[in-house]
N, C-alpha and C positions, 0 to 999 in steps of 0.2 A: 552255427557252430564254427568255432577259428578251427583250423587245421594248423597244426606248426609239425616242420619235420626235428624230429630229436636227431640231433647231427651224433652226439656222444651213442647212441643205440645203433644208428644205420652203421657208423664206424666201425662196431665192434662186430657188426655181422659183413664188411666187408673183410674180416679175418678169412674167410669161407674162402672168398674171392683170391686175396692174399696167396693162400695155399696152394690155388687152381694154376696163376700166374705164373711162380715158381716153380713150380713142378716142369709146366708146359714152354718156360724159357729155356731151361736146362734140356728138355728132352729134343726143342725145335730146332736149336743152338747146335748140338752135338750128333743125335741120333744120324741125320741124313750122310754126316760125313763119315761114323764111323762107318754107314750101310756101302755109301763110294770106296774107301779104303779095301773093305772086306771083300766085296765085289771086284775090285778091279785086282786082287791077291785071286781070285777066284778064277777070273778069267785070262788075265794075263798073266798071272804068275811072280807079280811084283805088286808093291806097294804105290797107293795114289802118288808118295812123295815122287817116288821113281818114276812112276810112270809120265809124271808131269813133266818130269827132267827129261823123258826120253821121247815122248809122245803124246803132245796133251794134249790131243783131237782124240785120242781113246777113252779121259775121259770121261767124254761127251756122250759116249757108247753106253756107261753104264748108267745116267742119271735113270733110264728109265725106268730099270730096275729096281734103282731108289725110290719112283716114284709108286708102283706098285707097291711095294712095302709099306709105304706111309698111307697109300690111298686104302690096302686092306684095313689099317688102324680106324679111319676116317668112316670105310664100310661096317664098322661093328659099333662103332657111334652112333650114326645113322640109326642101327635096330637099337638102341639100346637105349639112347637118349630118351625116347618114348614112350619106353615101356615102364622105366623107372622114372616117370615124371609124372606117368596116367597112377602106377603103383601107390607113390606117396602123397598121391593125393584121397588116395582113400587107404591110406593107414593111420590106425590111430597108435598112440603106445602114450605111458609116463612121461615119456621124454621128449612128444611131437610125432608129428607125421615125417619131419625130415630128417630130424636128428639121427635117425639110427640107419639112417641111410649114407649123412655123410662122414659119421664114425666107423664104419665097416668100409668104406671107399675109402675112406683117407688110412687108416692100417693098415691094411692089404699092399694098396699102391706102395706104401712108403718103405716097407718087408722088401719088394720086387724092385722095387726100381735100381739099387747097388748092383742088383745080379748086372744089369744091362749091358755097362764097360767092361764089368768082369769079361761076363763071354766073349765080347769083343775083341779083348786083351787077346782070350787066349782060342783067338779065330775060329771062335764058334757061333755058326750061324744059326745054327738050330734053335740052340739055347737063351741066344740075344732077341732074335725075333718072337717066340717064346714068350719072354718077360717082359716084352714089349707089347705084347699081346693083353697078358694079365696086367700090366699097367695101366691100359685102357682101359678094358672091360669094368676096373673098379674105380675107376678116375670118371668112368661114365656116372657109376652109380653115385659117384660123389656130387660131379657138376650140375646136374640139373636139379635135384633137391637145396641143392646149397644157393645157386642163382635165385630159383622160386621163393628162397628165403625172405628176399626182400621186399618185392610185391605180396606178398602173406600179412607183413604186419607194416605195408605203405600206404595210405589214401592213393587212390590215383593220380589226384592232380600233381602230389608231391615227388614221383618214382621217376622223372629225369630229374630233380634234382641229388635225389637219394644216389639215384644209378650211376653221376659223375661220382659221389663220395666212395663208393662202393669200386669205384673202377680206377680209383685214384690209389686204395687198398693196395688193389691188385696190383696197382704200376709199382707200386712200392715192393711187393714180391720179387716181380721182376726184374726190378733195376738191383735187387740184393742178387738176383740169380747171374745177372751181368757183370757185377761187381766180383764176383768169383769167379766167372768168365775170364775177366783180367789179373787175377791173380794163379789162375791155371790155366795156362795158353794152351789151347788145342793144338795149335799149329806146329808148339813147338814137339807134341807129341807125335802128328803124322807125319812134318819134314822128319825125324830121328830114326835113324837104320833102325830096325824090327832089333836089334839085339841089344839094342840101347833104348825102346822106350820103358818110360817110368808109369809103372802102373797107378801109382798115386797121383800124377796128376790129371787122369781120367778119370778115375774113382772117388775122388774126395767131394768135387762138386753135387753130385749126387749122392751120397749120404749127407753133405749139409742139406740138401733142398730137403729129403727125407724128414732128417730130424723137425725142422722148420716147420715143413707142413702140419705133422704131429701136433707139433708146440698151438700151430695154428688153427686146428681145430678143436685143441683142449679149451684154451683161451674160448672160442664161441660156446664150445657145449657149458662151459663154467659161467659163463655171461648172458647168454640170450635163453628163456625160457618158454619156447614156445605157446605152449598152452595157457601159462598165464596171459602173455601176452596177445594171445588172439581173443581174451575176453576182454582185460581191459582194455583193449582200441577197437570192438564193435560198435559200437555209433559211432566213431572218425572213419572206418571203416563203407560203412553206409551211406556218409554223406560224401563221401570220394566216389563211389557211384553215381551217386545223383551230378555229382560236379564232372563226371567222364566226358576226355574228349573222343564220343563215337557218333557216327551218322544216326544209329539209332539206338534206344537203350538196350541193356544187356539184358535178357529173360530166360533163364535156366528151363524154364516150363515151356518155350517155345524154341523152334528150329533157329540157328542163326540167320539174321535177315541178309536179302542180296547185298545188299549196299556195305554192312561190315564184311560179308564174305570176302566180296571183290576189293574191297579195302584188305584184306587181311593177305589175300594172296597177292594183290601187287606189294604190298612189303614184301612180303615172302621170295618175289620173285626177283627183284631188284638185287634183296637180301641175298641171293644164291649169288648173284654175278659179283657182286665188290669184295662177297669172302671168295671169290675167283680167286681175284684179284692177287688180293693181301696174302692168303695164304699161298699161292706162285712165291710172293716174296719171301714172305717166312721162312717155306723150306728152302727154298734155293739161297737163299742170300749170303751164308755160310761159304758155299762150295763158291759161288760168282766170286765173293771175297778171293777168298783161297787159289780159286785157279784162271780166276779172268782176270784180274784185277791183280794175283798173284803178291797181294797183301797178307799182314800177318790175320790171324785170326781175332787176333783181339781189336784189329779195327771193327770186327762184325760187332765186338760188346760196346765199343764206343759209339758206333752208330745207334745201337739200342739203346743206350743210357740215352743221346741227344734227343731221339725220339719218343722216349719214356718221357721227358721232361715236357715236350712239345704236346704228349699226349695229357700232363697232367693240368698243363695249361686248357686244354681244351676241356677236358672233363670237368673243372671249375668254372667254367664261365658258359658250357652248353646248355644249362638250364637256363639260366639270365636271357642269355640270345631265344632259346627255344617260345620262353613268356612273351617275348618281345614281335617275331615274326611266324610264330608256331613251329612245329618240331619237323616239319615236311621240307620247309626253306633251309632250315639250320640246317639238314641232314643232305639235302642238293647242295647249299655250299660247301660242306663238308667234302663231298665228293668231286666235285671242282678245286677244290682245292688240291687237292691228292693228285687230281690230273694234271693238272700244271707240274706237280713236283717231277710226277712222271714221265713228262713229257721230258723235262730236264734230264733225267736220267736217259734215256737213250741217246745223250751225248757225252754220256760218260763213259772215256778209253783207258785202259791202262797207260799209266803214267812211266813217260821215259829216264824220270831221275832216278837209279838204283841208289839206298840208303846205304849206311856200314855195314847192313847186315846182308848185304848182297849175294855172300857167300852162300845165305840158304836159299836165293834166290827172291826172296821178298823185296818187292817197290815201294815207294809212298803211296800215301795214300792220297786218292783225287779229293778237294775238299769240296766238287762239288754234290759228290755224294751226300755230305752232310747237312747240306740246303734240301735236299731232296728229301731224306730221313726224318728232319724238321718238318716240312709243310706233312709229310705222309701221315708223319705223326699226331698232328694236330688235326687237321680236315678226318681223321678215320675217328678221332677222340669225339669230335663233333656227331658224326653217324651212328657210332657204337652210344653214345649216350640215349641217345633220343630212341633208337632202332627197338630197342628191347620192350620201352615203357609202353611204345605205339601197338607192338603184339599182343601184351596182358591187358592192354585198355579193353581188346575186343574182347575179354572174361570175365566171366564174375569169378568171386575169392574161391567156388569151388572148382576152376578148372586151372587155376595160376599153371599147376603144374604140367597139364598136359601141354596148354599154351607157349609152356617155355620148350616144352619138347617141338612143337611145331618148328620155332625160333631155332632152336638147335638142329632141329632134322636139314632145313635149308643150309644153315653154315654146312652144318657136315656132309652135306652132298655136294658142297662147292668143294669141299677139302678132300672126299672121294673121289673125284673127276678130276681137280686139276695140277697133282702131283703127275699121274699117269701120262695127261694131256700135251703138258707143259715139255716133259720126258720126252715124248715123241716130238714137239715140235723141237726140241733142243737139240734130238738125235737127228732129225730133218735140215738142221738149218744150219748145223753144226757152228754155231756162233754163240757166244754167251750174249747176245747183244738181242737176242732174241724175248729175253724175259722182259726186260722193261715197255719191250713192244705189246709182247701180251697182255700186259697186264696194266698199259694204258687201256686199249680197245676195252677189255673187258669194264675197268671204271668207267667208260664213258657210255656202254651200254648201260651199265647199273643206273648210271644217274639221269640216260634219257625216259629208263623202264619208270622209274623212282618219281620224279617230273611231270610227267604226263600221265600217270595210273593213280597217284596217289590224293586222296582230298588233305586238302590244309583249312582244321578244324580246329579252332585255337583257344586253348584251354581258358577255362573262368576265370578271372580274377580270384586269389584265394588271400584270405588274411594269415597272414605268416610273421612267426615273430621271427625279432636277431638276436644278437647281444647273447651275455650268459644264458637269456631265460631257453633260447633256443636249443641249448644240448639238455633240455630237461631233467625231471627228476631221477634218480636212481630207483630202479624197479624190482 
């Protein structure tokens, strides 16, 4: 039987993804700084701007607060990703097993998420954490049904090539979320006395992500029909099993075998250290901007567009590579690559040229950040492709979703530990120079754990077509 991936279907179910992106650039991008702001009004009795003007080793005092905040978000992920992954795998409805999972997440989230800056605005802690709370909680129930999507109606051999298309989606979410980034400067909202900031330009970006999302999973529920679709692709289905790269085959009627076990948990375990890693940077990279580096904020969106682009280079071509040397080597260079970048970044100092905007204290920006941004971009776009297809390989199509909960349970425990982690080592070392250190060490565990645990099992040659016939027919 030919196996072909329909690039026009996988596309439209990277909507799902799209949604996920957006949401999650707007809330990474902003939340941690509004939480620094609120925090340091809380305890010093001034604002971050001020406080940086008068004492910016204090702070350093508060990131770890910050990181508590983020890591409880990260701890209710954790339960939740699981439960709603094992759930919809044994629902059925009209509309699918997932669908109604990720229409009720994506509503919800998209209702709450405006509250977030509001509260903020008007220094309310209670309230902001709150709706950041309920943000999660329904952003959980969305992500792992919407991700599982894919793997549902992919052959195996096909779902790192799918997973690039899908994740190129989502880069496109993102880099819209970043592109509004630059047109609503955070920074010019935090540098601005408390009696002069605009509440609109903290509030707008999140009601466009909102609407967007919305838009975004109209678009898949109008377009992808589950249950048709899981009858017509049962034999392509079938024969992606028989063609699966595992040590041994899949059998629902028996226990899993050592050899995938241990295959599963060294991904797994690799998988925890490099979402270390990345997320250190994610959340921090905002405030590093802002207060190491004492750049405006919207360098942080230009370094995410340069690296959205780097990542989308990589998500196009990680499958090609993946066929070529298997998805184990692709996924080790990947993660070499990111180290090197990182390694560069702990030489990167705040720059002694003040700009014309001196007056609010902003510098230029280093450019070799940007090389850094680049490679991290690309070598994570290589890992993230491959990472996910190699966890659902060890499933059959009835467990997709508890599988991807597994997948998620690891990120989300790297993203529960190392906001907290990161915080205390920042408040320890009182240097911003301290994150790119961490979070080389951690890449270079991930990729020795990764290297030496994992087997490189290299998928079957599969006949696949191109050209138009490739985005197939309309269903």
């Amino acid at each position: 039987m030919e196996l072909k991936l329909n690039y026009k279907r996988t596309a439209l179910i990277g909507f799902a993804f799209f949604g996920i992106l957006l949401l999650w650039q707007v809330y990474d991008s902003w939340c941690p700084t509004f939480l620094t702001d609120i925090f340091a009004k809380s305890y010093y009795g001034m604002t971050s701007a001020e406080l940086k003007a008068s004492d910016p080793d204090k702070i350093l005092n508060v990131q770890w607060i910050v990181g508590i905040i983020m890591a409880c978000d990260n701890l209710a992920a954790l339960i939740l990703l699981p439960i709603f992954g094992n759930l919809s795998d044994r629902t059925k409805t009209p509309i699918g097993k997932r669908m109604p999972y990720i229409l009720i997440g994506t509503f919800v989230s998209a209702v709450a998420f405006p509250f977030i800056p509001l509260f903020f605005h008007y220094n309310n802690i209670g309230g902001m954490v709150s709706m950041m709370a309920v943000v999660l909680i329904f952003m959980m129930m969305y992500r792992n049904p919407a991700v599982a999507l894919m793997p549902d109606i992919t052959p195996k051999p096909l779902r790192a090539k799918a997973n690039g298309i899908i994740n190129i989606m989502g880069y496109f979410g993102g880099a819209f979320a970043t592109v509004v980034g630059l047109i609503f400067v955070l920074s010019s909202y935090i540098n601005a006395p408390s009696a002069e900031r605009n509440i609109w330009t903290i509030e707008l970006p999140f009601i466009i992500a909102s609407v967007l999302m919305v838009i975004s999973a109209l678009v898949l529920f109008r377009t992808i029909r589950e249950n048709e679709l899981a009858e017509q692709l049962r034999d392509e289905m079938e024969e992606g099993e028989r063609l699966a790269t595992v040590a041994t085959p899949i059998d629902d009627d028996k226990p899993m075998s050592k050899e995938n076990r241990n295959m599963l948990l060294a991904i797994l375990g690799a998988e925890f250290l490099w979402f270390m890693s990345d997320n250190a940077l994610g959340t921090y990279i905002g405030n590093y901007v802002i207060y190491y580096l004492k750049s405006a904020s919207s360098a942080t969106m230009i370094l995410t567009i340069l690296g959205g682009l780097a990542s989308v280079l990589g998500f196009a071509i990680a499958g090609a590579i993946a066929e070529k040397i298997g998805r184990k080597w692709t996924i080790s260079s990947g993660l070499m690559i990111t180290f090197i970048g990182l390694i560069m970044m702990c030489f990167v100092r705040p720059t002694e040229i003040v700009q014309a905007s001196a007056a609010h204290g902003e510098f230029t920006f280093p450019t070799l950040l940007y090389v850094v941004w680049a490679l991290k971009g690309f070598g994570m776009a290589l890992v993230h492709n491959c990472s996910f297809p190699m966890v659902v390989e060890l499933c059959s199509s009835k467990k997709i979703g508890k599988f991807t909960g597994f997948y998620y349970a690891a990120s989300m425990s790297a993203q529960t530990v190392t906001p907290v982690l990161l915080g205390l080592v920042l408040k320890a070392a009182s240097a911003w120079r301290a994150l790119p250190v961490y979070a080389c060490i951690l890449t270079l565990l991930s990729c020795t754990v990764f290297s030496s645990l994992v087997k490189n099992i290299k998928a079957n040659k599969v006949a696949n077509t191109t050209g138009l016939e490739a985005l197939g027919e309309d269903d």
